[in-house]
C-alpha positions as CSV (number, residue, x, y, z in Angstrom):
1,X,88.2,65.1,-79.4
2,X,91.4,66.5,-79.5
3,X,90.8,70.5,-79.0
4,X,87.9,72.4,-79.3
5,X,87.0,76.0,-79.3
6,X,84.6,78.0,-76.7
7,X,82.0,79.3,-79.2
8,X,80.0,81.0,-76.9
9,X,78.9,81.3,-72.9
10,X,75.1,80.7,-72.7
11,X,75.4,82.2,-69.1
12,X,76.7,85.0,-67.5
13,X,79.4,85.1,-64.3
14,X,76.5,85.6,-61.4
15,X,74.1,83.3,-63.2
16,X,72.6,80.5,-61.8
17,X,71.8,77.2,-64.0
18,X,69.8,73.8,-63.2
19,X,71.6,69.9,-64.2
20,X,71.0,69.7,-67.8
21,X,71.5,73.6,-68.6
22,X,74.1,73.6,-71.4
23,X,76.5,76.5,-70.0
24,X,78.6,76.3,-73.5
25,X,79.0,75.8,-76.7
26,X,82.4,73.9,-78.1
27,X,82.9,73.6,-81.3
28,X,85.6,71.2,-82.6
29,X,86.2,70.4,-86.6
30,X,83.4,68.4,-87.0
31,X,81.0,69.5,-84.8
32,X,79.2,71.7,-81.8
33,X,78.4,70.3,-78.5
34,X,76.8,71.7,-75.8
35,X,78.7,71.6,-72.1
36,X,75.8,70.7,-70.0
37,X,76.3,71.0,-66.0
38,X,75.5,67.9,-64.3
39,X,74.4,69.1,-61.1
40,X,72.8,72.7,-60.4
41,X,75.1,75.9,-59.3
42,X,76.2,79.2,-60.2
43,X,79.0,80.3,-62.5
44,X,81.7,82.6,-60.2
45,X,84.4,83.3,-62.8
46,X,84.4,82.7,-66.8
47,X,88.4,81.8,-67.1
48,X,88.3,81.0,-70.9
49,X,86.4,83.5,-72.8
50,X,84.9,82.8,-76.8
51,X,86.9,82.0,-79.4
52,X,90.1,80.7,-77.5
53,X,91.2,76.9,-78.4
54,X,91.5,74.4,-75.4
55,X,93.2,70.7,-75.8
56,X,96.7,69.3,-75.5
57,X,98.4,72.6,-75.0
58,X,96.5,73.6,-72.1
59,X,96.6,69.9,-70.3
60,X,93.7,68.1,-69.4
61,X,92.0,68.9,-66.6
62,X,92.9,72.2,-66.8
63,X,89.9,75.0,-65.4
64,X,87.2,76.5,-67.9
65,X,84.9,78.5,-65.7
66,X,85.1,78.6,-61.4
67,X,81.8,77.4,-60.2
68,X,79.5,77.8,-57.0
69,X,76.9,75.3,-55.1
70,X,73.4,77.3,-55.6
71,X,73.0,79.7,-52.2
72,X,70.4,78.1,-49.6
73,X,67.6,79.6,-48.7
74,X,69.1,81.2,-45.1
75,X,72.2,82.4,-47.3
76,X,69.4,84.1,-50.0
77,X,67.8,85.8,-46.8
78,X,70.9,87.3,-45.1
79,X,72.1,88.4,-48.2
80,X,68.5,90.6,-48.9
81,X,68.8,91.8,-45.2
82,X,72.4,93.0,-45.1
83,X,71.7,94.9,-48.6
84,X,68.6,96.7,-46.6
């Protein structure tokens, strides 16, 4: 694959998502492929939104979406209480 396109986000910045989930879709010239995460997180920051081309011009290893480790339990908890 050469370039593809970001057809559309399955999730939402704030979302959480399990492995597997397919956070994506890309769509190149002969087909559409899901992105699936490999382990389980949460999505901070969408860089690249629908519709916008990614491959040679934008270097590989270049940044699609900024991603978190899922919270812990104690981090779920202090967040509820400090919101009280």
């Amino acid at each position: 694959m050469e370039a593809g396109t970001i057809g559309a986000w399955n999730f939402a910045e704030g979302d959480s998502f399990e492995a597997g989930a397919v956070l994506a879709e890309i769509e190149t010239d002969k087909a559409t492929m899901g992105f699936e995460a490999q382990d389980p997180g949460v999505i901070a920051k969408i860089l690249v939104q629908p519709g916008v081309e990614v491959g040679y011009e934008w270097g590989y290893g270049e940044h699609l979406m900024l991603l978190l480790p899922p919270p812990t339990r104690k981090q779920l908890l202090w967040h509820y209480f400090c919101r009280i």
